[in-house]
N, C-alpha and C positions, 0 to 999 in steps of 0.2 A: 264107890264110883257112881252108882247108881242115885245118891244123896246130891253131888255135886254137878252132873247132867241134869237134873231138874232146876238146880240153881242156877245154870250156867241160863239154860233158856227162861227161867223167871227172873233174870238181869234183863234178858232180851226185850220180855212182854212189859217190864216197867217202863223203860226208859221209851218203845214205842208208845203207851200210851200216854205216858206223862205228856208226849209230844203230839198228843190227839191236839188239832184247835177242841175249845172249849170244853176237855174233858174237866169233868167233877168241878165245874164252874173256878176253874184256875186250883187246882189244891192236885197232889200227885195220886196215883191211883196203884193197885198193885191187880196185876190180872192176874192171879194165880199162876199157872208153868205158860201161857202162851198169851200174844197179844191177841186185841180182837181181831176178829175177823180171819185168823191162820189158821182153823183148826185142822184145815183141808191139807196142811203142809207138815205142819210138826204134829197136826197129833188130838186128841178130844183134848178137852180144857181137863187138867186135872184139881180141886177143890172147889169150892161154891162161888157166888159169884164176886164181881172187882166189889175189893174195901179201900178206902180211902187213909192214905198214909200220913197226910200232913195236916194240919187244922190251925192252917194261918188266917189266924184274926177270928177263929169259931165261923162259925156253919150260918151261909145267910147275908155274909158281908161281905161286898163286890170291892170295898175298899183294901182287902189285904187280899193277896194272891201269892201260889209257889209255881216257880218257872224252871224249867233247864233242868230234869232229874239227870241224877247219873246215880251207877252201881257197882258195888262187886261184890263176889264174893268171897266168902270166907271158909274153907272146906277144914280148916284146923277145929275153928268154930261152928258149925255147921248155919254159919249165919249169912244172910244177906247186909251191905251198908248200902240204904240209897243217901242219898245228900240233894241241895235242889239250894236252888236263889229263893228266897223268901219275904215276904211282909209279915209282920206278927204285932201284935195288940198289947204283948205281955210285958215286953221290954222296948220296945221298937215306939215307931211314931210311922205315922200313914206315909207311903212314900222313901219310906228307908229299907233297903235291902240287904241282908246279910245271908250266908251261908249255912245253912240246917242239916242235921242228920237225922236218922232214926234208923237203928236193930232191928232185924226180921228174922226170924225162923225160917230156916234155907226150904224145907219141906213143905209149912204152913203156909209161910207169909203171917204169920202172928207176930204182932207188935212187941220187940224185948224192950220194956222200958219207955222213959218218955222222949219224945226228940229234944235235942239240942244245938243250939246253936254253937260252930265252931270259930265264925269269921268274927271279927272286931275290928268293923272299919270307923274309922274316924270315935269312937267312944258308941255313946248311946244314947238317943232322942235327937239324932241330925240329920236329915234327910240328904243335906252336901256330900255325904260321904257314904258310900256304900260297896258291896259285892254282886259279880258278876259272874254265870256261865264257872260254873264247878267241873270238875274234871276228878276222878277216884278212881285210883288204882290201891290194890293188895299186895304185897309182898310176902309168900306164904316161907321165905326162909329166915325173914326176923321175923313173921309176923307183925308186919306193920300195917296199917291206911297209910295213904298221903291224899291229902286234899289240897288241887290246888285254886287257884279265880282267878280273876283280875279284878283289881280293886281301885276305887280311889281313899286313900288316906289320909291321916294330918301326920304321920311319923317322918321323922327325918325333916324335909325342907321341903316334903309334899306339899300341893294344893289341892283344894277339892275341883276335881272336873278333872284331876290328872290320874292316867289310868294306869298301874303296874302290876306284877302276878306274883300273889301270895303263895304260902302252903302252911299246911298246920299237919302234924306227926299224930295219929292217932293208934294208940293198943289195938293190936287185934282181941286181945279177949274177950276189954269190954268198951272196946270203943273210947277212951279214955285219951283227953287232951296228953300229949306230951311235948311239955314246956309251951312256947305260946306260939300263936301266928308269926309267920317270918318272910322276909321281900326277898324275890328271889331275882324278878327282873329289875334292870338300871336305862332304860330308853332316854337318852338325850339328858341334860341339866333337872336337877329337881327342883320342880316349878315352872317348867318348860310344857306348856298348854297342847303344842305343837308335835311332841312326843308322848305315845302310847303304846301299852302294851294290852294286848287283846286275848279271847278265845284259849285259852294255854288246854296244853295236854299232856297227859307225864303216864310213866313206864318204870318200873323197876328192872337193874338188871343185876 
């Protein structure tokens, strides 16, 4: 219990400072068990100080940035999942955004593993098409992720600039794709400019 309250509020301290303006020059942060500036409320910071979770586009370049963290945790796992909107240098092109995760140590905040990207909007090297605003929930009775965005696609009779909300099924063990991304909102005709879908949030029950 005592593993899972520290997790519970180093969900808290990521997602508020991911949401610092200009923290770690657009890249997500992990504060250890508390954000800055609280320690008056919940408590001394417990581990050394913020390390940096994402490394989109390497260290130095204002052209890739990561936006919008979100987390949960994993108390089966003893893990943290944050996920974020992202640019990256690896696979991507300046200006394309897609969906990233990365494994934490619920106690540490030690990196499990390398991040990955979950989202595949429109293929890869297109800037038309991209991910938006993630949203992660746990389901600790299958042990699932779900991630969900809003995206724009080319799937179906999509256009780009047309926005609708994804989700992708991931392992809780090891954070593992299960089967592929999939459209869950239908707003107005597809190809209809005029119809969108935004900001999504999702809940297991």
């Amino acid at each position: 219990m005592k593993r899972c309250t520290r997790a519970l509020v180093a969900v808290a301290s990521i997602v508020a400072a991911a949401m610092t303006p200009g923290a770690l020059a657009r890249e997500v942060p992990f504060a250890g068990d508390l954000a800055p500036g609280r320690a008056s409320a919940l408590g001394p910071e417990v581990g050394g100080n913020d390390v940096r979770i994402s490394a989109a586009g390497g260290v130095g370049d204002a052209s890739y940035g990561a936006y919008f963290a979100t987390a949960a945790t994993n108390p089966d796992a003893g893990e943290i999942l944050v996920c974020w909107e992202g640019e990256d240098n690896v696979e991507l092109v300046n200006n394309e955004r897609e969906i990233f995760c990365q494994r934490l140590e619920a106690t540490s905040g030690a990196e499990i593993a390398d991040d990955f990207r979950v989202s595949d909007m429109g293929g890869l090297g297109s800037a038309a098409y991209m991910a938006h605003d993630p949203h992660l929930v746990y389901n600790p009775v299958d042990q699932l992720y779900l991630v969900v965005w809003s995206g724009s696609d080319d799937s179906d009779d999509l256009v780009a600039g047309e926005f609708e909300i994804f989700g992708q099924l991931l392992a809780g063990a090891d954070a593992a794709e299960i089967g592929t991304d999939f459209r869950i909102s239908d707003m107005g005709l597809d190809g209809d400019l005029l119809s969108s879908a935004r900001y999504p949030a999702a809940a297991f029950n």
